[in-house]
gemmi code that builds the backbone of each chain (N, CA, C; Angstrom):
import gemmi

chains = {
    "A": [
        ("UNK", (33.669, -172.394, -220.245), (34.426, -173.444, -219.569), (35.898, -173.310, -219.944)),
        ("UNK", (36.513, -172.808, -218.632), (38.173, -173.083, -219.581), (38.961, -174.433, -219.086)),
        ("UNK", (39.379, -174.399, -220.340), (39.822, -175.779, -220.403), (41.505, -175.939, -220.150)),
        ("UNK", (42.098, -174.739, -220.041), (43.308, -174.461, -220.155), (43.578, -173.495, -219.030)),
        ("UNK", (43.752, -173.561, -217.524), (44.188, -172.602, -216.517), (45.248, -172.544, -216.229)),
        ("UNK", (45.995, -171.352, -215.581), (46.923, -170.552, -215.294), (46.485, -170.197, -214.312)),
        ("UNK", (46.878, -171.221, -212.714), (45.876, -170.276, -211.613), (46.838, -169.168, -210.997)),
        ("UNK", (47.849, -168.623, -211.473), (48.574, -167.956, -210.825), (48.989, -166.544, -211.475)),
        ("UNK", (48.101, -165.724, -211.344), (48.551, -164.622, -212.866), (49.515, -163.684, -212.147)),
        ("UNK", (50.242, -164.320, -211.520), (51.350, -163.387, -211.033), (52.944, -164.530, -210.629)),
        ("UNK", (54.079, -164.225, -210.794), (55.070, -165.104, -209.879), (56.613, -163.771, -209.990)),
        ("UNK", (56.964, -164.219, -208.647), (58.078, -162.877, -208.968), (59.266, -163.853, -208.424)),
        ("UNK", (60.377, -163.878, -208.936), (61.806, -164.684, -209.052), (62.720, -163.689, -208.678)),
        ("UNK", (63.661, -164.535, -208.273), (65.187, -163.416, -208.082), (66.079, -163.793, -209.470)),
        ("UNK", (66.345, -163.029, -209.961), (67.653, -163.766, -210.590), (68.206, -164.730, -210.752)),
        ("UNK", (68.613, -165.598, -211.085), (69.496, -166.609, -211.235), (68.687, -168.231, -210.761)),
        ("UNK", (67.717, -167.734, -209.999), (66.842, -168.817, -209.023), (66.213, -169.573, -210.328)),
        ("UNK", (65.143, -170.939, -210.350), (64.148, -170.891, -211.123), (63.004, -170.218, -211.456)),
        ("UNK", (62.349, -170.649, -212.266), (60.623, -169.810, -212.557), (60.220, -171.182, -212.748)),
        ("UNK", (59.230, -171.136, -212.435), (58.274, -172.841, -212.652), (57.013, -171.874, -212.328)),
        ("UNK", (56.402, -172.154, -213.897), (55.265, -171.671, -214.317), (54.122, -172.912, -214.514)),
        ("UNK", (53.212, -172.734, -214.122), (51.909, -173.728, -214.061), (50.945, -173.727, -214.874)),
        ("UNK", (50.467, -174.782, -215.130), (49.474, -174.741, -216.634), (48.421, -175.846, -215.917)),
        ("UNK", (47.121, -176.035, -215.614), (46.139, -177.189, -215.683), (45.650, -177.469, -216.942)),
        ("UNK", (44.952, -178.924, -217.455), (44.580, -178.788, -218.295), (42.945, -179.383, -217.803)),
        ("UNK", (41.817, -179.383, -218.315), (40.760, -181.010, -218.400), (40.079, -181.292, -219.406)),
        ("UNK", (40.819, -181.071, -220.463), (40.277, -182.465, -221.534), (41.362, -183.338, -221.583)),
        ("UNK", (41.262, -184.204, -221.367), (41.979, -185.963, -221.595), (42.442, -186.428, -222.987)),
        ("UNK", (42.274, -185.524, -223.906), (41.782, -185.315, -224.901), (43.109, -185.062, -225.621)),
        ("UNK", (44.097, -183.632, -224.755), (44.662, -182.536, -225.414), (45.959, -183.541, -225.561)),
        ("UNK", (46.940, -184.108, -226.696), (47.884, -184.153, -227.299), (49.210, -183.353, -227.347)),
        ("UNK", (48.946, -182.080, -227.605), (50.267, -181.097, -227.692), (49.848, -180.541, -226.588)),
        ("UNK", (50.867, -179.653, -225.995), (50.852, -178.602, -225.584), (52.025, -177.358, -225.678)),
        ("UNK", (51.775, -176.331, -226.031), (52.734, -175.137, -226.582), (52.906, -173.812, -225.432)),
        ("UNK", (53.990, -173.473, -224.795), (54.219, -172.120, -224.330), (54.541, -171.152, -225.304)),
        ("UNK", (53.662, -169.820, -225.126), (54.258, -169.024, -225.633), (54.767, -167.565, -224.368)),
        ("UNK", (55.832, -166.912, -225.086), (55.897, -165.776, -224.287), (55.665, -164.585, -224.797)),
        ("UNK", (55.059, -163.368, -224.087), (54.537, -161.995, -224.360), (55.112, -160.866, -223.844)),
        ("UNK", (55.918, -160.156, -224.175), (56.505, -159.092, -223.712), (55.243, -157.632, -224.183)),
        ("UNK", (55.262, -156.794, -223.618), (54.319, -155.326, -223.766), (54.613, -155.155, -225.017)),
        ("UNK", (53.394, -154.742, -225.650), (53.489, -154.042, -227.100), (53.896, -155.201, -227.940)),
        ("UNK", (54.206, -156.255, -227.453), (54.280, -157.261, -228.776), (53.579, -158.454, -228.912)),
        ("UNK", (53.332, -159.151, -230.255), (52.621, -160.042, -230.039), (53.496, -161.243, -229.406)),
        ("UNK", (52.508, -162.775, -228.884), (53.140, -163.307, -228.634), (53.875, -164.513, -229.293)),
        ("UNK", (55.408, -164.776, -228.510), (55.980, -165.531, -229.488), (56.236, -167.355, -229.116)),
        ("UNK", (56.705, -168.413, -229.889), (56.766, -169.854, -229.431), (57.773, -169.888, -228.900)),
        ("UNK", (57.560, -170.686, -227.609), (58.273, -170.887, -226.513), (59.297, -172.125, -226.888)),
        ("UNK", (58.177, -173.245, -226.526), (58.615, -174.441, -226.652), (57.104, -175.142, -226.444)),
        ("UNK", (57.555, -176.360, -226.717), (56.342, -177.346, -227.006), (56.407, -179.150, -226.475)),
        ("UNK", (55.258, -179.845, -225.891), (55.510, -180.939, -225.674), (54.234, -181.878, -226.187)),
        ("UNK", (54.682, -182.959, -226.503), (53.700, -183.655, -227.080), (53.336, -184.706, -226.033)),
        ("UNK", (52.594, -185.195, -226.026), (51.666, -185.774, -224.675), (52.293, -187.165, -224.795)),
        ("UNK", (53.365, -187.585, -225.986), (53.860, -188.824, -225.784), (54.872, -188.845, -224.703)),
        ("UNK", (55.358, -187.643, -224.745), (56.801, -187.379, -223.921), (56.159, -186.892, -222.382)),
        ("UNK", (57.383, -186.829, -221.654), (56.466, -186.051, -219.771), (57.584, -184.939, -220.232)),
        ("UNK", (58.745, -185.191, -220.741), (59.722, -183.607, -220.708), (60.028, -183.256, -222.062)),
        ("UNK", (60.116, -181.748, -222.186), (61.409, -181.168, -223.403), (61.882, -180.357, -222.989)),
        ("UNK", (63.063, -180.186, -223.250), (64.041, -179.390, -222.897), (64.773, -178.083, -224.012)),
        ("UNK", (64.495, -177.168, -223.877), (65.387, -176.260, -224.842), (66.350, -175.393, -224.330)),
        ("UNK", (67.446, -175.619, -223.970), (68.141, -174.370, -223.798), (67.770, -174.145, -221.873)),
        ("UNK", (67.366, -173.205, -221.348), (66.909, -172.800, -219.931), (65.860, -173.352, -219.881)),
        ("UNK", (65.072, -173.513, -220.668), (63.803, -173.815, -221.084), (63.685, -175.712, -220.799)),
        ("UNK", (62.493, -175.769, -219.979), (62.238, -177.359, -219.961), (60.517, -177.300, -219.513)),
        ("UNK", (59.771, -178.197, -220.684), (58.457, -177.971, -219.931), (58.392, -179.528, -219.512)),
        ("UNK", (57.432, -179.907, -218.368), (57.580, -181.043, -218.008), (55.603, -181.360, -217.986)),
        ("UNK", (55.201, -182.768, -218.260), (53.846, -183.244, -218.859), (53.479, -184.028, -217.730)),
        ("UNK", (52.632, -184.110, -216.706), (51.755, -184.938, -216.375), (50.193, -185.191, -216.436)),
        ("UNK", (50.514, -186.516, -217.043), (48.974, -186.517, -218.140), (48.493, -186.877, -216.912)),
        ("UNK", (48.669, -187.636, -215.717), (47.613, -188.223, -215.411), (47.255, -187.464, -214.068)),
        ("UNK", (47.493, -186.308, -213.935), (46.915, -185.276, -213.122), (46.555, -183.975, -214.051)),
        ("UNK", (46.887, -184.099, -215.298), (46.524, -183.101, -216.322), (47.150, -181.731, -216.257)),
        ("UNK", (48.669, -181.881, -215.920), (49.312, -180.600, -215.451), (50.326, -180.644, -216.256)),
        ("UNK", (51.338, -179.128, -216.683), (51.964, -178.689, -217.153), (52.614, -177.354, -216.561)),
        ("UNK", (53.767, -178.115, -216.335), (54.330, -176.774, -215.818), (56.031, -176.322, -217.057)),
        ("UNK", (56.257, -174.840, -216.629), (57.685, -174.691, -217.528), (58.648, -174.094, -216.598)),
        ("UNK", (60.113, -174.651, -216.497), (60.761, -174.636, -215.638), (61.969, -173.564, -216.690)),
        ("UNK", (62.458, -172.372, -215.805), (63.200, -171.411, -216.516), (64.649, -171.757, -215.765)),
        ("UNK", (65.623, -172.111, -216.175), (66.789, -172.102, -215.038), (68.135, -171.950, -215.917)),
        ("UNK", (68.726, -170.656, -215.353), (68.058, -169.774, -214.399), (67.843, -168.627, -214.945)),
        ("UNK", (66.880, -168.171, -214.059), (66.089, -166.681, -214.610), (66.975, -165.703, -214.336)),
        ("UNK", (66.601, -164.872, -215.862), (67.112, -163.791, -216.200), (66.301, -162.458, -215.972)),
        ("UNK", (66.811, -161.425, -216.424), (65.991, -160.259, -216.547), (64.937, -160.460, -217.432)),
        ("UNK", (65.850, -160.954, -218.527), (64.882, -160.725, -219.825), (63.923, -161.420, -220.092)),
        ("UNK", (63.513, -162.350, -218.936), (62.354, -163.654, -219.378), (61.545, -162.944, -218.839)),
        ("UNK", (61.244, -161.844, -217.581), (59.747, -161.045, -217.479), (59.245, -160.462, -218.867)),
        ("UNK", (58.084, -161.355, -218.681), (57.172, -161.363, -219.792), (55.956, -162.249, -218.980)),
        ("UNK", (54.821, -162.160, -220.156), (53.841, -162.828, -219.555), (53.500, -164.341, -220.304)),
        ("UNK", (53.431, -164.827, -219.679), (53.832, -166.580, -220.083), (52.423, -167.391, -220.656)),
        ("UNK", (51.795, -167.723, -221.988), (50.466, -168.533, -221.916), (50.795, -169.761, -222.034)),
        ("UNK", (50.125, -170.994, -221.936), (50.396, -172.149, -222.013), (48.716, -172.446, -222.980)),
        ("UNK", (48.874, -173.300, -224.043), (48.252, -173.343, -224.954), (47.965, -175.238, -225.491)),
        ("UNK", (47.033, -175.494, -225.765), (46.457, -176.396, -226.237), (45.641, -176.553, -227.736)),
        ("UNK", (45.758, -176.983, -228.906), (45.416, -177.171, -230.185), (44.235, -177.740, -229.489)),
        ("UNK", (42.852, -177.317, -230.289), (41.361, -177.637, -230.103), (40.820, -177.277, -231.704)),
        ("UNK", (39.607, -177.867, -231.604), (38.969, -177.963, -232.840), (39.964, -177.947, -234.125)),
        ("UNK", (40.396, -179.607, -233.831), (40.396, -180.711, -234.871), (41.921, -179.980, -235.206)),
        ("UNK", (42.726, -179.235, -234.436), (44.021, -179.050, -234.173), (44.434, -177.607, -235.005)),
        ("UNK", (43.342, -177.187, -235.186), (43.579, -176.052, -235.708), (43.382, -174.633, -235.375)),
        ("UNK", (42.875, -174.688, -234.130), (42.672, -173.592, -233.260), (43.372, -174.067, -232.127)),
        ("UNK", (43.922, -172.773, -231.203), (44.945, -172.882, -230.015), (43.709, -172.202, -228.911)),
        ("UNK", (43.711, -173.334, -227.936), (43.312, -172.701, -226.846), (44.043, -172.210, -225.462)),
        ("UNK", (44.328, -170.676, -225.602), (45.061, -169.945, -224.424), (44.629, -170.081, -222.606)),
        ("UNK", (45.879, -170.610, -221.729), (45.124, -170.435, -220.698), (45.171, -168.823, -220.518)),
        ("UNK", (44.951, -168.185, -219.098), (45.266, -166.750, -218.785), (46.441, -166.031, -218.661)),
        ("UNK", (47.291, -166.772, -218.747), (48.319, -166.008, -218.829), (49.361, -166.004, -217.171)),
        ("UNK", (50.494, -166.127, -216.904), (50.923, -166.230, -215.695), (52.198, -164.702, -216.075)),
        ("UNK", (52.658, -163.864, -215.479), (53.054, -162.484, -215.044), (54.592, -163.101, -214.439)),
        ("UNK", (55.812, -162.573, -215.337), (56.827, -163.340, -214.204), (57.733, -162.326, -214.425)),
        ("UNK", (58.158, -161.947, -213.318), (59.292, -160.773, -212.991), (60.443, -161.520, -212.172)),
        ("UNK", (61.382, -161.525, -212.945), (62.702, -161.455, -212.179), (62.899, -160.506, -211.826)),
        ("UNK", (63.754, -160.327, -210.958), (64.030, -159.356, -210.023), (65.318, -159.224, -210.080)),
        ("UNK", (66.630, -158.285, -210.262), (67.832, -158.190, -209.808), (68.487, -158.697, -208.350)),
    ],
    "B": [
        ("UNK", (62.101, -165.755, -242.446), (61.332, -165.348, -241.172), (59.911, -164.852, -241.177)),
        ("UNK", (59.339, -165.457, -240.861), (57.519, -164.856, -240.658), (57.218, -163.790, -240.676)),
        ("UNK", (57.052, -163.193, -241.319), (56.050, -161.361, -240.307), (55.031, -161.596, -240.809)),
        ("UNK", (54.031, -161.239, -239.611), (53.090, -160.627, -239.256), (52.983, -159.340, -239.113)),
        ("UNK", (52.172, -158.683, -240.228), (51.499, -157.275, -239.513), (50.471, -156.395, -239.541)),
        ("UNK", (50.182, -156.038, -238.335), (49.071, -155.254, -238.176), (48.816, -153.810, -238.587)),
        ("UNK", (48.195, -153.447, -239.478), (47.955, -151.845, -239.661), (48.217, -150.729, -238.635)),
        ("UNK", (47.878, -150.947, -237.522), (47.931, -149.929, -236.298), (48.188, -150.408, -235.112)),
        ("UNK", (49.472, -149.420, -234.644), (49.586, -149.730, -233.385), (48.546, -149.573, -231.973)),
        ("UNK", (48.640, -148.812, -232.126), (47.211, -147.708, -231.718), (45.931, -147.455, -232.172)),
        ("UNK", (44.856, -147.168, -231.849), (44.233, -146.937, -232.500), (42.755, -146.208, -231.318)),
        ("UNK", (42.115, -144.885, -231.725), (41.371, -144.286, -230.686), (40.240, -143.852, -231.402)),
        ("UNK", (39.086, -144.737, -230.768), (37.907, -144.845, -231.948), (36.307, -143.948, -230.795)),
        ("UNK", (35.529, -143.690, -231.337), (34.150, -143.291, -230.851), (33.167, -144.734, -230.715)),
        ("UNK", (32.415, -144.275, -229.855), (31.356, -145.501, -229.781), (30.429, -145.524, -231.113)),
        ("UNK", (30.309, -145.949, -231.841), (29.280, -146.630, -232.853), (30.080, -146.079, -234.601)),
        ("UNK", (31.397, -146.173, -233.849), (31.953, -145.916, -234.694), (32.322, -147.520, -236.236)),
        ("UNK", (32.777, -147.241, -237.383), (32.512, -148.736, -237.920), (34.462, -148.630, -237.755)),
        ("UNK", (34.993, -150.218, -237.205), (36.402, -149.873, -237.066), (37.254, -151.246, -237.988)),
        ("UNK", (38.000, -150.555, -238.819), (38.677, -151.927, -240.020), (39.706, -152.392, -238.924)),
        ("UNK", (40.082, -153.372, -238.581), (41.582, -153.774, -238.435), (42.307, -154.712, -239.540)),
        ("UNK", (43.469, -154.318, -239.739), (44.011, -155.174, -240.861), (44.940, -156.042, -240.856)),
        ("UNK", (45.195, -156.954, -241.011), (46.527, -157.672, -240.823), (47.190, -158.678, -241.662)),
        ("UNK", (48.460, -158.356, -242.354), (48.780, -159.142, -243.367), (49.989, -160.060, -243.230)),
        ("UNK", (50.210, -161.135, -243.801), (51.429, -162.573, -243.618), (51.794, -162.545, -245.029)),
        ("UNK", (53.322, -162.389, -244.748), (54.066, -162.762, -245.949), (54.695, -164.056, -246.155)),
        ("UNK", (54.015, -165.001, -245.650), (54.353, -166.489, -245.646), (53.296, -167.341, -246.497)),
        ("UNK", (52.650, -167.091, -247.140), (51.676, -168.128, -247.568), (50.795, -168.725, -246.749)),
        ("UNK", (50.548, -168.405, -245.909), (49.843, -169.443, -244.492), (48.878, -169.521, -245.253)),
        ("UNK", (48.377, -170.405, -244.817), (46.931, -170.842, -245.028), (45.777, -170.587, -243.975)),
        ("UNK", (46.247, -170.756, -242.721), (45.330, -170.060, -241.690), (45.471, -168.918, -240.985)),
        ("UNK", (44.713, -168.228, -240.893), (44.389, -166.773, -239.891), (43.728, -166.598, -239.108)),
        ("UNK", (44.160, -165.834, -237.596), (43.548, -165.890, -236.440), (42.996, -164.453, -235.990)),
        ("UNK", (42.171, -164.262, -235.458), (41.819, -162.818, -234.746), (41.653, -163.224, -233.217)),
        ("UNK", (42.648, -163.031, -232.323), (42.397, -162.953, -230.951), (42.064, -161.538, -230.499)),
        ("UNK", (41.506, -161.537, -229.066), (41.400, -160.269, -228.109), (42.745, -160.864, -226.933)),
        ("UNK", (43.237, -159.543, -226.131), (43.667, -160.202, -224.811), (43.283, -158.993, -223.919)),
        ("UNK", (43.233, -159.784, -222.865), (42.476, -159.061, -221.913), (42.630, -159.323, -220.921)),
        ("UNK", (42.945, -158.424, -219.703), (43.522, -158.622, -218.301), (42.801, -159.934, -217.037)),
        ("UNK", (43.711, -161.217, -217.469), (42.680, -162.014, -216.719), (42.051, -163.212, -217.265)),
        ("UNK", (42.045, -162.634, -218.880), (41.256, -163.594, -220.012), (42.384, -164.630, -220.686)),
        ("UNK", (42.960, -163.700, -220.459), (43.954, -164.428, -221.538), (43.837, -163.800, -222.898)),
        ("UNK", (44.099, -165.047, -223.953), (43.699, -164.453, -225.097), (42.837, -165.674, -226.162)),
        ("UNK", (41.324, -165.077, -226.687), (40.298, -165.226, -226.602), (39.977, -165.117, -228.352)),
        ("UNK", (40.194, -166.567, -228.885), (39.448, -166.214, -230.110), (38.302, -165.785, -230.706)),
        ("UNK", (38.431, -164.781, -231.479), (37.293, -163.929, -231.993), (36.782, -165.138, -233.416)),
        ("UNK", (37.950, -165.099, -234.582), (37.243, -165.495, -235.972), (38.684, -166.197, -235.963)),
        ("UNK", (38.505, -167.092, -237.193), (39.816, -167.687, -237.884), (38.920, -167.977, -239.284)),
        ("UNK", (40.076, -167.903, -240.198), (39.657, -168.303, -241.503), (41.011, -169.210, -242.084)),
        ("UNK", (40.378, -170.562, -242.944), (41.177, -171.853, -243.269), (41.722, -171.540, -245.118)),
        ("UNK", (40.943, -170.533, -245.574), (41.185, -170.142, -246.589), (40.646, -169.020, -247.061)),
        ("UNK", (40.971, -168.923, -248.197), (40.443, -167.334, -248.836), (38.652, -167.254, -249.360)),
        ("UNK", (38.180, -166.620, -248.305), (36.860, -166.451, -248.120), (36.231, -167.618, -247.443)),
        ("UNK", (36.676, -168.198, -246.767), (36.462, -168.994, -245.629), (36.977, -168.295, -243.750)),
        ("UNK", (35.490, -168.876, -243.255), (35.754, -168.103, -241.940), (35.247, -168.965, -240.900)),
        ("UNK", (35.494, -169.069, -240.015), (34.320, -169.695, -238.652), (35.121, -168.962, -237.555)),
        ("UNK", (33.417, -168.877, -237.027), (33.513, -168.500, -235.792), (34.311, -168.861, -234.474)),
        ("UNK", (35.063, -168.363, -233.696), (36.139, -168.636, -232.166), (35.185, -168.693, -231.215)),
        ("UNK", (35.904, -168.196, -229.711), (35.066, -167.735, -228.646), (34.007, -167.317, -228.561)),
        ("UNK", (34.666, -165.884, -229.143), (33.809, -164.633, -228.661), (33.675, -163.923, -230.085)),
        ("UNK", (32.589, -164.345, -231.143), (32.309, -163.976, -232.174), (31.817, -162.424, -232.177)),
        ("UNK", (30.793, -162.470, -231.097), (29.591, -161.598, -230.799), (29.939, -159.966, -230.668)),
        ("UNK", (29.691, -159.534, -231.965), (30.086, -157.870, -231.883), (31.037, -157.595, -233.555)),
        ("UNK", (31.550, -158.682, -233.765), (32.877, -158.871, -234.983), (32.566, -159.323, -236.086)),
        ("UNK", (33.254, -159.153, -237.192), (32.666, -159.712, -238.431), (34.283, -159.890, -239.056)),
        ("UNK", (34.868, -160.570, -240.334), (36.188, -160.644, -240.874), (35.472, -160.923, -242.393)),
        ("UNK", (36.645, -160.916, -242.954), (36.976, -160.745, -244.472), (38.100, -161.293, -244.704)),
        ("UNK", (38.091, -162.052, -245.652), (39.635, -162.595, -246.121), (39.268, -162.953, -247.605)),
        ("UNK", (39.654, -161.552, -248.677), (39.862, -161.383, -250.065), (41.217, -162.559, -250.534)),
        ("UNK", (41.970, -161.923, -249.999), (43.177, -162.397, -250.376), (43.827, -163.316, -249.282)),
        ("UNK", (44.440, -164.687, -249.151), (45.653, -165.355, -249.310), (46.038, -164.683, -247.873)),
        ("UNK", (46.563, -163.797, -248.010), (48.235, -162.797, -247.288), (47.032, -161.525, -246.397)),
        ("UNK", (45.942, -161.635, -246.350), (45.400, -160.293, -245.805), (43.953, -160.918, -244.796)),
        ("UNK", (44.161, -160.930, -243.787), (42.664, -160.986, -242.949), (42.226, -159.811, -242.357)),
        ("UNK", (41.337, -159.285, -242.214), (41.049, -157.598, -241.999), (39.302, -158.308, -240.437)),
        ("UNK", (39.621, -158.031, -239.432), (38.748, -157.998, -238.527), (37.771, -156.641, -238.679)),
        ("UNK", (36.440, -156.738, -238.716), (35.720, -155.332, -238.322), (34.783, -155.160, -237.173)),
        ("UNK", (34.755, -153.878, -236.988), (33.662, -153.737, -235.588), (32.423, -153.083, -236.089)),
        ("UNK", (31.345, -153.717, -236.521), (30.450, -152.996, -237.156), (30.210, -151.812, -236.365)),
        ("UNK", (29.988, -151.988, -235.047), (30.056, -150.636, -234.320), (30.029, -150.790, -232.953)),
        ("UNK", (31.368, -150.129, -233.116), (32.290, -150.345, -231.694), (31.752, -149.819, -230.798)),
        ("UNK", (31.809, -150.700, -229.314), (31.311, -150.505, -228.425), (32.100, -150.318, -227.198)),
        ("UNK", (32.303, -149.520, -225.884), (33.153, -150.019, -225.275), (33.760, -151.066, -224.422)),
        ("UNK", (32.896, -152.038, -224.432), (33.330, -153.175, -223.928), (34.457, -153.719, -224.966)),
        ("UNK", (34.317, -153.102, -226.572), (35.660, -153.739, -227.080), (36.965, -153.232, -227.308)),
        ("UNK", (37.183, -152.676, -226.245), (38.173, -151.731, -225.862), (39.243, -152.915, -225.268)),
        ("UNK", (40.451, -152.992, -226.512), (41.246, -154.036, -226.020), (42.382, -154.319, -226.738)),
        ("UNK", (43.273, -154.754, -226.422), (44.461, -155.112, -227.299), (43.934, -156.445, -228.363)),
        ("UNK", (44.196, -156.328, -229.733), (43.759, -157.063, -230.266), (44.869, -158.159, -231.212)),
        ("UNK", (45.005, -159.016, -231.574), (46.245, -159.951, -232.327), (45.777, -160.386, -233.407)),
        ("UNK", (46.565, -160.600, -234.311), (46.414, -161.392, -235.197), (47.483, -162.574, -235.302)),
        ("UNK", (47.071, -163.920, -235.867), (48.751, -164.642, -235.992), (47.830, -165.522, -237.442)),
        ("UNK", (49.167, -166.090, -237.778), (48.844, -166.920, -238.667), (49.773, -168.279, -238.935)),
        ("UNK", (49.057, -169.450, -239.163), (49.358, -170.726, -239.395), (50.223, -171.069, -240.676)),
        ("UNK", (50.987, -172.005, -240.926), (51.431, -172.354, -241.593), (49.502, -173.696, -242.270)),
        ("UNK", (49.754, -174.972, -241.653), (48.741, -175.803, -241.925), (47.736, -176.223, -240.860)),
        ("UNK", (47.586, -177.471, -241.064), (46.276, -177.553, -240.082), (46.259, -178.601, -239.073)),
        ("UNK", (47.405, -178.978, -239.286), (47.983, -179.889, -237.820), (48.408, -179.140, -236.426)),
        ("UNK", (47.962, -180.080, -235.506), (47.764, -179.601, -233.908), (49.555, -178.868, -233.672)),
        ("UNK", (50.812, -179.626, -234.314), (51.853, -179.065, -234.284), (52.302, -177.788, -234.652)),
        ("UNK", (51.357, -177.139, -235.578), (52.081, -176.316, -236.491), (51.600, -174.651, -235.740)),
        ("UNK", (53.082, -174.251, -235.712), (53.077, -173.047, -234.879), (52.666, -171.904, -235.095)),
        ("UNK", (51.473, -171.265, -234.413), (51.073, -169.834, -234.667), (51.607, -168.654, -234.631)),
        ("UNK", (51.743, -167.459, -235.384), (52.765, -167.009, -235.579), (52.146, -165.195, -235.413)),
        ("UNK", (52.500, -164.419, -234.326), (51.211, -163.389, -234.003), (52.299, -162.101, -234.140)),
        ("UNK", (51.001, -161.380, -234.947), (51.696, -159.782, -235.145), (51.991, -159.209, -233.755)),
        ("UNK", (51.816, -157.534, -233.783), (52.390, -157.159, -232.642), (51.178, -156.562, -232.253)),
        ("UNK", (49.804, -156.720, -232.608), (49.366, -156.246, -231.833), (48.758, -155.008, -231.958)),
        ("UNK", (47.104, -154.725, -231.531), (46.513, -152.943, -231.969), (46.099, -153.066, -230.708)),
        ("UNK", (46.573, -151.815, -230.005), (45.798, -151.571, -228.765), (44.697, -150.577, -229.051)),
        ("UNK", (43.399, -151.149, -229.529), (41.786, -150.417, -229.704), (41.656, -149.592, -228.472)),
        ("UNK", (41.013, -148.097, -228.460), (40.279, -147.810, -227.007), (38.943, -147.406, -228.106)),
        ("UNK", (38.228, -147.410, -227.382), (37.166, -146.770, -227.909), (36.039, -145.930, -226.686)),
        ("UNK", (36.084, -145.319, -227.293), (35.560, -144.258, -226.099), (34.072, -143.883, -226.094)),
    ],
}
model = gemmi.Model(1)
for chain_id, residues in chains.items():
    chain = gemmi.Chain(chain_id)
    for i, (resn, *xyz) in enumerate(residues, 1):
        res = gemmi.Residue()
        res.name, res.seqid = resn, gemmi.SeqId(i, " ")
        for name, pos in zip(("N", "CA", "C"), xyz):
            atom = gemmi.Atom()
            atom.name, atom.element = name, gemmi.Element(name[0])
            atom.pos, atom.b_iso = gemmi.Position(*pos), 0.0
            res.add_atom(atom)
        chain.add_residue(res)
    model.add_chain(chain)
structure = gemmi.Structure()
structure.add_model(model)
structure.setup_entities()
C-alpha cells in the first residue's frame, strides 16, 4: 500500500518558468512532510520541510505548500534553473517517526 | 558537516554470490538506514537499526540481513545474491528519533549482479 504517491514520474520545465512538483498523501495521520532531491550517482539530499501545522514554507526558490484536507503536497521551484534537474521524493516520517516513507520519485528537467 | 559513506561505488557480483555492503557516519547518529531505489519504486526500506546491535525490519526485508558492531558502521548483506537484487542501494543516517530529524544518505552502491 503506498501511502506516499508521486503520480507523475516525469515533468519537463523551461528555464526560468516554475516546477510544481506533486506529492499525495492517505494517512490522516502524517504530521511532517520532507522533500528531498537526487541528482545521478548521489545520494539523496534535504530539500525543505513542512509541518502539517503550517499549509506553506518557503526557502529561498523553494516553497512547499500543505493541503491537509485533500491530503496533497506539492513543491513550487521559481524559477527553474538548470541545476534543479534532479529527481525529486517527497517523504513522510512513519513508524513512531523514525522511519521515512518515500513516495516514487517525480524526474524534472529544465530545459534551456 | 555529515558524511556518509559507502564502501563501493560500484560493485559487479555473481548470482549466489555472499555480498558485504558497508557504510559508515562520522556523526554519532544513533540511527541507520538501508534503502534500495528502483526505477518506479522509489526508495524502499530494507533494515534500520536504533542502536548498536539493534535492528528491525523496513519494507522489503526478504533476501537481506545487517549488522551494526559499532556506533559509526552499519554493513547490509546479501546472503546470496540474486538477480532481482540488482540495484542502486543507500544508506543514510539519523541524528534521533523524532519525526523532524533529518536523514542524511551516502552516495550510493550501484549492485549488478549477474
Amino acid at each position: 500500500d503506498q501511502q506516499v504517491k508521486q503520480n507523475s514520474p516525469s515533468l519537463s520545465v523551461q528555464e526560468g518558468r516554475i516546477s510544481i512538483l506533486n506529492c499525495d498523501y492517505t494517512n490522516s495521520m502524517f504530521d511532517y512532510f520532507l522533500w528531498y532531491k537526487k541528482y545521478p550517482a548521489e545520494g539523496p539530499t534535504f530539500l525543505i520541510s513542512i509541518s502539517s501545522i503550517k499549509d506553506k514554507n518557503e526557502d529561498g526558490r523553494f516553497t512547499v505548500f500543505l493541503n491537509k484536507s485533500a491530503k496533497h503536497l506539492s513543491l513550487h521551484i521559481v524559477p527553474s534553473q538548470p541545476g534543479d534537474s534532479a529527481v525529486y521524493f517527497c517523504a513522510a516520517p512513519t513508524g513512531g517517526g523514525n522511519k521515512l516513507t518515500f513516495g516514487t520519485g517525480t524526474q524534472l528537467k529544465v530545459e534551456l | 558537516d555529515v558524511k556518509v559513506t559507502q564502501s563501493s561505488r560500484y560493485l559487479v557480483k555473481r548470482t549466489g554470490e555472499k555480498v558485504f555492503l558497508e557504510c559508515v557516519q562520522d556523526m554519532d547518529h544513533e540511527n541507520m538506514f538501508w534503502y534500495r531505489q528502483d526505477p518506479g519504486l522509489g526508495l524502499r526500506l530494507i533494515y534500520f537499526s536504533y542502536d548498536v546491535k539493534m535492528k528491525e525490519k523496513g519494507d522489503i526485508p526478504e533476501g537481506y540481513s545487517v549488522s551494526r558492531e559499532k556506533k559509526e558502521r552499519f554493513s547490509l548483506i546479501l546472503e546470496s545474491a540474486s538477480t532481482n537484487q540488482t540495484s542502486m542501494y543507500l544508506c543514510a543516517s539519523k541524528p534521533g528519533s523524532t519525526s523532524t530529524d533529518t536523514q542524511y544518505f551516502g552516495p550510493g552502491t550501484r549492485l549488478t549482479v549477474l
